[in-house]
ZADO-1210 file (C-alpha; in nm, 4 decimals, padded with zeros to 6 digits):
<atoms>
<atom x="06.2543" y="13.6876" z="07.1507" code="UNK" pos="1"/>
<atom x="06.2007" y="13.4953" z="07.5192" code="UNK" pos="2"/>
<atom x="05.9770" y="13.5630" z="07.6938" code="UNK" pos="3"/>
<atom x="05.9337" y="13.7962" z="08.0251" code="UNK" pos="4"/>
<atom x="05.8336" y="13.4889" z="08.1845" code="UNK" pos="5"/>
<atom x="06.1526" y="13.2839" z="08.0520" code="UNK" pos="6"/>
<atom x="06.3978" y="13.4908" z="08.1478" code="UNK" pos="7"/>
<atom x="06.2599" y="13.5295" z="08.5309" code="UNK" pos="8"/>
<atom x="06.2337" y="13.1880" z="08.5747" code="UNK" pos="9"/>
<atom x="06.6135" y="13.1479" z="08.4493" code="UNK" pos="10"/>
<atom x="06.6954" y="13.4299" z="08.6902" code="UNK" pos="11"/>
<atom x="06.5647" y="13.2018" z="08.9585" code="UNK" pos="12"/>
<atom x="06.7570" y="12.9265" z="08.8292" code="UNK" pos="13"/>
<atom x="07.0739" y="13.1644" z="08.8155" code="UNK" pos="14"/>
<atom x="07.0361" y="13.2813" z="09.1877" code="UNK" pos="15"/>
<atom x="06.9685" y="12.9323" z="09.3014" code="UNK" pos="16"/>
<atom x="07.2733" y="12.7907" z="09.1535" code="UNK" pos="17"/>
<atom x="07.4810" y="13.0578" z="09.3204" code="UNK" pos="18"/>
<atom x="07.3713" y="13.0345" z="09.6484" code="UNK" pos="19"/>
<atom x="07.4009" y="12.6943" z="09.6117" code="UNK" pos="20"/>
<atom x="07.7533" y="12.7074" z="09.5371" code="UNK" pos="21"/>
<atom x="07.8095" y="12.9777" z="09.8527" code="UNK" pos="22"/>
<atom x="07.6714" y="12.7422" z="10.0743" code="UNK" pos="23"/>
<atom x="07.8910" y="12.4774" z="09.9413" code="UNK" pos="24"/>
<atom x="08.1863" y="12.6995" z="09.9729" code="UNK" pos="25"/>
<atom x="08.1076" y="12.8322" z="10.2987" code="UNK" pos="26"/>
<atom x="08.0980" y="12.4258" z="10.4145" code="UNK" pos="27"/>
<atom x="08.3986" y="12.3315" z="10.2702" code="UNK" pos="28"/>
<atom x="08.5627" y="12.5933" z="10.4608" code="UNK" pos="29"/>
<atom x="08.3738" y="12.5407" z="10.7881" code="UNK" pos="30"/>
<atom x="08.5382" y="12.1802" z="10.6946" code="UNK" pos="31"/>
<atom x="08.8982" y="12.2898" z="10.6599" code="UNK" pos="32"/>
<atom x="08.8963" y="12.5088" z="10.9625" code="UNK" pos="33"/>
<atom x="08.8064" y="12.2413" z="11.1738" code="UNK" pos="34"/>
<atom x="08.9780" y="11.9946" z="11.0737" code="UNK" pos="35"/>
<atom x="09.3183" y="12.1924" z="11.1624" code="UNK" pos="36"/>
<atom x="09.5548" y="12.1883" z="11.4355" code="UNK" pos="37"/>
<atom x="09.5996" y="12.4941" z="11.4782" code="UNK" pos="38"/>
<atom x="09.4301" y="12.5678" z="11.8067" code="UNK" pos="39"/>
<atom x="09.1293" y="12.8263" z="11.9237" code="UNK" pos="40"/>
<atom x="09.0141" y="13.0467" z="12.2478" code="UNK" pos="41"/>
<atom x="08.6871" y="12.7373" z="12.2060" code="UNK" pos="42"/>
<atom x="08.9389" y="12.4708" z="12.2279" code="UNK" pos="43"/>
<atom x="09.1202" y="12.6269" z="12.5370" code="UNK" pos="44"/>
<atom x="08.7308" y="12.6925" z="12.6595" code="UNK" pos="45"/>
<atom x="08.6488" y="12.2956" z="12.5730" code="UNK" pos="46"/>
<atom x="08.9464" y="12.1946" z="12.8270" code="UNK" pos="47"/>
<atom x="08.9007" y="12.4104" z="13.1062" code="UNK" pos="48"/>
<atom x="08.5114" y="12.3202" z="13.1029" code="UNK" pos="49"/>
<atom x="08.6329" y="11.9388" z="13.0989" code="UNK" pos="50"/>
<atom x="08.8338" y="11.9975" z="13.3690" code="UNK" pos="51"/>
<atom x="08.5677" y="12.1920" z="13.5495" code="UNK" pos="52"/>
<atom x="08.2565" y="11.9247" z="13.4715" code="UNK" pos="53"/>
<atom x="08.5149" y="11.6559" z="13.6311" code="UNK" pos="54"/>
<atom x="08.5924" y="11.8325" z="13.9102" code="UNK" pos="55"/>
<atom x="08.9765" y="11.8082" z="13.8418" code="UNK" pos="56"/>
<atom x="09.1887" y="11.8964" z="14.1207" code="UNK" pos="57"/>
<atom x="09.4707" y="12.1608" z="13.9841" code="UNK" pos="58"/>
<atom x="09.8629" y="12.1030" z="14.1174" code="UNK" pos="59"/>
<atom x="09.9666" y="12.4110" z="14.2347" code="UNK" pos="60"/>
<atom x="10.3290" y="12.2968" z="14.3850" code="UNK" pos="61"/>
<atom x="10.5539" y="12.0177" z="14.3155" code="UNK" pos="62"/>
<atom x="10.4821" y="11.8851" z="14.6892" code="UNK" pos="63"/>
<atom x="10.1371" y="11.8066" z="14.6019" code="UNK" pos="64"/>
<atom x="10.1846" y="11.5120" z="14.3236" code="UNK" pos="65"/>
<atom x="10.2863" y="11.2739" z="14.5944" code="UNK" pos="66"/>
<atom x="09.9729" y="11.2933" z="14.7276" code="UNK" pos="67"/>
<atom x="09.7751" y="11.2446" z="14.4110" code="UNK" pos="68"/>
<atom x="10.0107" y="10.9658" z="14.3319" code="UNK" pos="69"/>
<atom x="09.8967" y="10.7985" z="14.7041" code="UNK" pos="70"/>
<atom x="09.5363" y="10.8458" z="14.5919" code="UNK" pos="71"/>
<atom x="09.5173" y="10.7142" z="14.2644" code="UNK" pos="72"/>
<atom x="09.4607" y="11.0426" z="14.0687" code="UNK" pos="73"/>
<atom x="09.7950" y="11.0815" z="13.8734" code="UNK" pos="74"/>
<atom x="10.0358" y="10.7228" z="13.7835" code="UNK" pos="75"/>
<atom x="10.4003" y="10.7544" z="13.6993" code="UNK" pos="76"/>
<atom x="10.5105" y="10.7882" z="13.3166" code="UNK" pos="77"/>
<atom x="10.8550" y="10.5709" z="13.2655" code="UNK" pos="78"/>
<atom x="10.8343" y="10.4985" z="12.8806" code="UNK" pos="79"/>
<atom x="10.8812" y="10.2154" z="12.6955" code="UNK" pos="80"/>
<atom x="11.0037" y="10.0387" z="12.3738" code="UNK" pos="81"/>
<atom x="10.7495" y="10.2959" z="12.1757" code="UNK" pos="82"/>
<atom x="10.8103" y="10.6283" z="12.3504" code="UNK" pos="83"/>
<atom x="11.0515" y="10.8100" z="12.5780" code="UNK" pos="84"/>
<atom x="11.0298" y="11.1274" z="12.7604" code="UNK" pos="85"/>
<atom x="11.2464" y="11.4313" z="12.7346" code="UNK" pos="86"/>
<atom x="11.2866" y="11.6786" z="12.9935" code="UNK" pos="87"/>
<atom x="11.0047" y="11.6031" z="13.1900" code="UNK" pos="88"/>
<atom x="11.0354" y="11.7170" z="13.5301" code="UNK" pos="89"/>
<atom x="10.7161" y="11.5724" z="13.6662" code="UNK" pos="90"/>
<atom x="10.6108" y="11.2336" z="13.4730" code="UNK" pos="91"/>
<atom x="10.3051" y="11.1753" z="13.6196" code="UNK" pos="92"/>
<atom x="09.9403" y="11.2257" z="13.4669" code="UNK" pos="93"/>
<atom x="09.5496" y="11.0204" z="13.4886" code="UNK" pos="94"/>
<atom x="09.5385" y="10.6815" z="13.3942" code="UNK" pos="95"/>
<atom x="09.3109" y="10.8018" z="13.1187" code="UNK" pos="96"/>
<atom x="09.6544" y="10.9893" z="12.9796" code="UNK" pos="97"/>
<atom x="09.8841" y="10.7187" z="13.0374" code="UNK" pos="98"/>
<atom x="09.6502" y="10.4537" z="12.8143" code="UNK" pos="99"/>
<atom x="09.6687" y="10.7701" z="12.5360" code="UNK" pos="100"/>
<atom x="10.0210" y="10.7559" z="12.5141" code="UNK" pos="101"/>
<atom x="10.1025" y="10.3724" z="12.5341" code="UNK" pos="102"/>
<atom x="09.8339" y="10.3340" z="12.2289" code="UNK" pos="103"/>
<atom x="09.9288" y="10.6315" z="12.0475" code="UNK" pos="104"/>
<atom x="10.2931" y="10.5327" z="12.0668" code="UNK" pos="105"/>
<atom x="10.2256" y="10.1906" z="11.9926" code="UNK" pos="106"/>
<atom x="10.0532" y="10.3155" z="11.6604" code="UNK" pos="107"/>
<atom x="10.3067" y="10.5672" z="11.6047" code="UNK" pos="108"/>
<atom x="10.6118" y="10.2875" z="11.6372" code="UNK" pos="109"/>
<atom x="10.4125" y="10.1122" z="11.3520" code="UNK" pos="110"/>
<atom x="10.3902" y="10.3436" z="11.1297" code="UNK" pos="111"/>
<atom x="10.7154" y="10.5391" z="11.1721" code="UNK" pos="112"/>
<atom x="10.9712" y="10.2670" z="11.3388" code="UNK" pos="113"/>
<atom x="11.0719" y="10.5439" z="11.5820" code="UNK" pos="114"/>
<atom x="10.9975" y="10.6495" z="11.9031" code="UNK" pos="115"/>
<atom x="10.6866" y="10.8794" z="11.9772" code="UNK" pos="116"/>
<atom x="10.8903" y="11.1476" z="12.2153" code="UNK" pos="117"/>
<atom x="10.6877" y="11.2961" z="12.4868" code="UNK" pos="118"/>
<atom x="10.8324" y="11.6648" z="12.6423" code="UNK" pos="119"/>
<atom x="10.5540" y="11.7494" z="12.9177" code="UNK" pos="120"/>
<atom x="10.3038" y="11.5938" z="13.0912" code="UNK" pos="121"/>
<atom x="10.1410" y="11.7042" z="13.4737" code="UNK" pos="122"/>
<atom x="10.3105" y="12.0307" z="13.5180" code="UNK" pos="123"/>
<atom x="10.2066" y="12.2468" z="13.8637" code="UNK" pos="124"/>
<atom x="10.1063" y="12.6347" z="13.8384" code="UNK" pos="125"/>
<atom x="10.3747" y="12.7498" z="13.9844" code="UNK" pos="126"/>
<atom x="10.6473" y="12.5770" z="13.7329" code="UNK" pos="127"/>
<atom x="10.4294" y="12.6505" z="13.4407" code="UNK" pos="128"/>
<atom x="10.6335" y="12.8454" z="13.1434" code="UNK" pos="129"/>
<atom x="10.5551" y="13.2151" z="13.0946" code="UNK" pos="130"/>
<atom x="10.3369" y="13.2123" z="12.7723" code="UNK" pos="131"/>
<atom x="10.1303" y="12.9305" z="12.9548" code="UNK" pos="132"/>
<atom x="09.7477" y="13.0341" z="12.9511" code="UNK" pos="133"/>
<atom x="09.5941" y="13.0774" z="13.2878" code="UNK" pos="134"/>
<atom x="09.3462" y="12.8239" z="13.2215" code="UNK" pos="135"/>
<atom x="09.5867" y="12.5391" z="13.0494" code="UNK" pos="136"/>
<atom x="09.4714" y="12.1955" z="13.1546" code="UNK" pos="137"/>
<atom x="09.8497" y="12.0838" z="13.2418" code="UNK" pos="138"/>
<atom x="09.7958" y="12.1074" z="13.6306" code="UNK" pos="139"/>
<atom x="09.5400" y="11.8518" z="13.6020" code="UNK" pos="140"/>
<atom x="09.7161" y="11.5993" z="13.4683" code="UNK" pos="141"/>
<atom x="09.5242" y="11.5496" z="13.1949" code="UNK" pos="142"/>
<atom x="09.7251" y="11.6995" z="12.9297" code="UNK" pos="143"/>
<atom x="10.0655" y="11.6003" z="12.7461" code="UNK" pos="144"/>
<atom x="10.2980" y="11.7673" z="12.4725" code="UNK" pos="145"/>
<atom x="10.4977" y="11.5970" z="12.1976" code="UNK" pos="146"/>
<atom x="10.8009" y="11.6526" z="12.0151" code="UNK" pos="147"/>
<atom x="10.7060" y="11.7940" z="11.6482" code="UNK" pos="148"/>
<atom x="10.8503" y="11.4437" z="11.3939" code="UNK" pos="149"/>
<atom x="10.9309" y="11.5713" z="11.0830" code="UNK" pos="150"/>
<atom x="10.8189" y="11.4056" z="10.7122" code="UNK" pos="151"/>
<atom x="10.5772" y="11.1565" z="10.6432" code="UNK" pos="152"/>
<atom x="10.5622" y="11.0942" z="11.0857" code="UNK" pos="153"/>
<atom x="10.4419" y="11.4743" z="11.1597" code="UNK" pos="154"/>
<atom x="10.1655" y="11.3853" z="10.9000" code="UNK" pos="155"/>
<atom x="10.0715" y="11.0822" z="11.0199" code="UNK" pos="156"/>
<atom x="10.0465" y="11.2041" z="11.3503" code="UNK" pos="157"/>
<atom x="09.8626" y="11.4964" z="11.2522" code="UNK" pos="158"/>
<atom x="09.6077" y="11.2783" z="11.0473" code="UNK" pos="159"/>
<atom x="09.5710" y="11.0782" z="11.3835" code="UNK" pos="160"/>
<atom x="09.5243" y="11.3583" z="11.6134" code="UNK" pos="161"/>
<atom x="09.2555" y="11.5073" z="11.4007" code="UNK" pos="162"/>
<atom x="09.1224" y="11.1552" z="11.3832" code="UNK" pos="163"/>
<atom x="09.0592" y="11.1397" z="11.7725" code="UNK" pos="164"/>
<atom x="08.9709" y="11.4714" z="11.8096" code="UNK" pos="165"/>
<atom x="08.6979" y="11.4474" z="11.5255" code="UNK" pos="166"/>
<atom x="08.5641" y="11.1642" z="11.8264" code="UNK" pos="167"/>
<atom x="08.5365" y="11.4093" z="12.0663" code="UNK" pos="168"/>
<atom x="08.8232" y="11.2339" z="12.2694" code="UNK" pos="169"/>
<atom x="09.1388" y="11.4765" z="12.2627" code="UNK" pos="170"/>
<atom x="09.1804" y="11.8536" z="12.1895" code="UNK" pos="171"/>
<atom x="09.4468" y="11.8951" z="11.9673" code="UNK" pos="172"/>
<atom x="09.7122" y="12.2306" z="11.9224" code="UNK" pos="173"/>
<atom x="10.0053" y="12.2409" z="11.7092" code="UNK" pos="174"/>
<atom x="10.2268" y="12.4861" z="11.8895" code="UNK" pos="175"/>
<atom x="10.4921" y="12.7285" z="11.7765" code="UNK" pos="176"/>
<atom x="10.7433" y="12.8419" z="12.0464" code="UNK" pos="177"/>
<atom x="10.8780" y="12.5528" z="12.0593" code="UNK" pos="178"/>
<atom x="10.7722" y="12.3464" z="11.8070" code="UNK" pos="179"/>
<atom x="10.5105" y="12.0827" z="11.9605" code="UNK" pos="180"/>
<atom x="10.1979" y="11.9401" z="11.9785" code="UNK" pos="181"/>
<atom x="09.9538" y="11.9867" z="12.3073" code="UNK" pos="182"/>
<atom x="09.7094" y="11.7264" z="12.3532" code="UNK" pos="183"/>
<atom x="09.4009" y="11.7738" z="12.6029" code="UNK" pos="184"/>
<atom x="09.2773" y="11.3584" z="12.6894" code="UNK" pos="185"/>
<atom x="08.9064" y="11.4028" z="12.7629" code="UNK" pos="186"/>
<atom x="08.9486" y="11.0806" z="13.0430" code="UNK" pos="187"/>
<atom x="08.5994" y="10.9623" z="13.0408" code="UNK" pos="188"/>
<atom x="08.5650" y="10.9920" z="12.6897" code="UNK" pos="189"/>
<atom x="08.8686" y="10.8505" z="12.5554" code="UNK" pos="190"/>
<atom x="08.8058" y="10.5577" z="12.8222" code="UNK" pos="191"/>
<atom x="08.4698" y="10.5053" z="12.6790" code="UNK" pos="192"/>
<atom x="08.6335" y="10.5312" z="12.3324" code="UNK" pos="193"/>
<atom x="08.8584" y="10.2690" z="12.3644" code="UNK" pos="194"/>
<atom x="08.6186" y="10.0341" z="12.5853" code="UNK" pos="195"/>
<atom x="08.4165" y="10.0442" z="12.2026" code="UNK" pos="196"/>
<atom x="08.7162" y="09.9434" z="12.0190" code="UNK" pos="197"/>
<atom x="08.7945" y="09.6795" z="12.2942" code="UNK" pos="198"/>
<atom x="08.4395" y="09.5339" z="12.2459" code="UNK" pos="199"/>
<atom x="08.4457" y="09.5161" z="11.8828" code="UNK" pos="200"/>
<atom x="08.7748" y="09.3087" z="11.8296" code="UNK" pos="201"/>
<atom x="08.6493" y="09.0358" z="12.0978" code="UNK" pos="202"/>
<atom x="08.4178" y="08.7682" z="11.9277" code="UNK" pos="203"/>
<atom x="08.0843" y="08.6521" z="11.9871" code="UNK" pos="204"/>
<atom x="08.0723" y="08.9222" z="12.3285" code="UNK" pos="205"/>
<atom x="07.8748" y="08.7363" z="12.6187" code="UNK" pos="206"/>
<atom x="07.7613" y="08.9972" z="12.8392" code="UNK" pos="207"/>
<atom x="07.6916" y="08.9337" z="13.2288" code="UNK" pos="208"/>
<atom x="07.7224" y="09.1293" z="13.5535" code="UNK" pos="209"/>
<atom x="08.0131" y="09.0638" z="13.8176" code="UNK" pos="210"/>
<atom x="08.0533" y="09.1597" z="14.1752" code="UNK" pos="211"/>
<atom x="08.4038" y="09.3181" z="14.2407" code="UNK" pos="212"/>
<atom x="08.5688" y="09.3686" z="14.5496" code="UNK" pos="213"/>
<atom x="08.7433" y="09.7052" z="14.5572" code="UNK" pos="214"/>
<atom x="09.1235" y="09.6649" z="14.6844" code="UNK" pos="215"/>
<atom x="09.3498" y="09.9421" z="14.8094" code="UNK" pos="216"/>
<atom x="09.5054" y="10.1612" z="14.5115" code="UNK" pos="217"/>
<atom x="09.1770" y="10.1197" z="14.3220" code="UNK" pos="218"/>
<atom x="09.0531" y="10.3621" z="14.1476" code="UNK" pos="219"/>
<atom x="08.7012" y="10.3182" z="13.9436" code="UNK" pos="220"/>
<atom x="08.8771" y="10.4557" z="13.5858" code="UNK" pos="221"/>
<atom x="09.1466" y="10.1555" z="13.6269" code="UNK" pos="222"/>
<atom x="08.8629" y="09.9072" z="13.7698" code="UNK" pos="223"/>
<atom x="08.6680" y="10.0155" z="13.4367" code="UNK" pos="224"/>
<atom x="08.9859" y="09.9886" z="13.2007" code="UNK" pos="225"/>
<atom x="09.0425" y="09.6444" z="13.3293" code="UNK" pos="226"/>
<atom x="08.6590" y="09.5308" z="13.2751" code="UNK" pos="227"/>
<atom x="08.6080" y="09.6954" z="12.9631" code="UNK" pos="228"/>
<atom x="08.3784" y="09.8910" z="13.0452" code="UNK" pos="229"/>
<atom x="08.3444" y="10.2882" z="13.1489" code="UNK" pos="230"/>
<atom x="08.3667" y="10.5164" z="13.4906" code="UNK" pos="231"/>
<atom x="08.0169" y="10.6303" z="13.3734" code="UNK" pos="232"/>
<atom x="07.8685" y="10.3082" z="13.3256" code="UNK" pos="233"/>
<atom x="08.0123" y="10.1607" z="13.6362" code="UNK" pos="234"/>
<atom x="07.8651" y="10.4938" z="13.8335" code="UNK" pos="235"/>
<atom x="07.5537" y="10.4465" z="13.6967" code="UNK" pos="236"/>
<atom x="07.5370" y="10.0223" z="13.7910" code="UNK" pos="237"/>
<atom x="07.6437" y="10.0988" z="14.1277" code="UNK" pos="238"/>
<atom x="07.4310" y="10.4818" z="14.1726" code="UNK" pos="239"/>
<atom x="07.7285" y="10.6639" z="14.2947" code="UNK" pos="240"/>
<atom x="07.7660" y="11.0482" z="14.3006" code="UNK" pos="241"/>
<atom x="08.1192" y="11.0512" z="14.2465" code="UNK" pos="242"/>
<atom x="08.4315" y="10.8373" z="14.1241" code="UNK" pos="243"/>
<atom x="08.5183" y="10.8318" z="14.5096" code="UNK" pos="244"/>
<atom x="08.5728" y="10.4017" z="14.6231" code="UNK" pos="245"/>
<atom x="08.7031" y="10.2372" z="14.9009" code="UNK" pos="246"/>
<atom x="08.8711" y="09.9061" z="14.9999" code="UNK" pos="247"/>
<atom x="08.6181" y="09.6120" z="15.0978" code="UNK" pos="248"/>
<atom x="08.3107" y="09.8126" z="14.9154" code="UNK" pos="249"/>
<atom x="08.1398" y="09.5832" z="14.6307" code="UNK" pos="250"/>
<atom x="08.0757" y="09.7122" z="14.2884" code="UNK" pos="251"/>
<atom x="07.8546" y="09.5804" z="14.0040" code="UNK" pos="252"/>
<atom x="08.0523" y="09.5489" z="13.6731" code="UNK" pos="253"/>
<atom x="07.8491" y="09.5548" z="13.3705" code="UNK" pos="254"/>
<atom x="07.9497" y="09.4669" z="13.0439" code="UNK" pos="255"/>
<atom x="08.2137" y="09.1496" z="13.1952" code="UNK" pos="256"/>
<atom x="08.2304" y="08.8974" z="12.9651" code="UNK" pos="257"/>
<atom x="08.1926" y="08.4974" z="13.0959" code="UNK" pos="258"/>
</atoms>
């Protein structure tokens, strides 16, 4: 017969193996539910908090997008060889936005040889559509639907969009009614994102520090984009509070290569 002692020990054994396998159940499914598109009152929380921490102005009326145009905050949409837009009444959203689309569609032109088709972009409060939450990041600007592809394109965009937002970049929501895909661009983040891409595909990288003279229609996100280098990294050379420049005022530009 086995012994008392035997058969505890394999009891042990027994329970351990279990709860092994629970907790490697329970991860796998902690896995598949993030990695989804399919949207979350924490994702819609993660936007408005973005939008919040930034400070984001919200566009309440149509009127008001000239005026963020004239300062710098939103830059017209026009498409291009990659991507088009379709019925978009106000095509106008950050910089940080704009650099989303023309690389996503670039990618997405590759891999499908079609056109990546965008159907919102900055849309104000007062034109937003009924089933609109009240805290939807679309009168910031910084937020942008797409047209649902079908086939082997709606997975590869899918795989992509998970890809980014697995960065931290982008919040990603397939919708239903209709049939699209709302994308939250975290600015400062995907800018910083892509700056790291930027600095690995140049060779032997030289760093040095640059005066720049800020001109009119500046704005420190494009002075950044054009340097390679981030809004928070160029706040923190130059100790400002805010993203606020002005003509004739010097900046420090870290990270410019000679």
């Amino acid at each position: 017969m086995r012994s008392i002692r035997w058969v505890q020990e394999e009891g042990r054994r027994r329970a351990s193996l279990c709860l092994c396998l629970v907790l490697a159940a329970t991860s796998v499914l902690g896995h598949v539910s993030a990695q989804s598109l399919r949207g979350s009152r924490s994702s819609v929380d993660l936007q408005a908090a973005e939008a919040v921490g930034h400070d984001f102005a919200y566009v309440v009326e149509p009127a008001q997008i000239r005026q963020f145009v004239i300062e710098g905050v939103l830059v017209p949409v026009r498409g291009t060889h990659n991507y088009r837009l379709k019925d978009v009444s106000f095509p106008f959203v950050r910089p940080a936005v704009k650099l989303f689309i023309e690389r996503l569609a670039s990618q997405y032109r590759r891999a499908c040889d079609e056109q990546l088709v965008v159907t919102s972009l900055t849309r104000p409060r007062s034109r937003q559509p009924r089933n609109a939450s009240e805290r939807s990041v679309h009168p910031t600007g910084m937020a942008l639907d797409l047209r649902r592809p079908s086939g082997r394109c709606r997975s590869w965009l899918e795989a992509t969009l998970l890809s980014l937002e697995s960065q931290a970049v982008i919040e990603a929501t397939a919708e239903r009614r209709p049939p699209h895909y709302h994308v939250a661009v975290f600015p400062e983040q995907y800018a910083a994102y892509v700056a790291r891409l930027t600095e690995r595909a140049k060779p032997d990288p030289q760093p040095a520090l640059r005066v720049y003279t800020v001109r009119r229609g500046d704005t420190l996100w494009e002075i950044a984009r054009r340097h390679g280098t981030s809004p928070s990294m160029l706040r923190r050379a130059n100790r400002l509070s805010s993203s606020r420049i002005h003509p004739g005022q010097t900046l420090t530009v870290p990270g410019v290569r000679r």
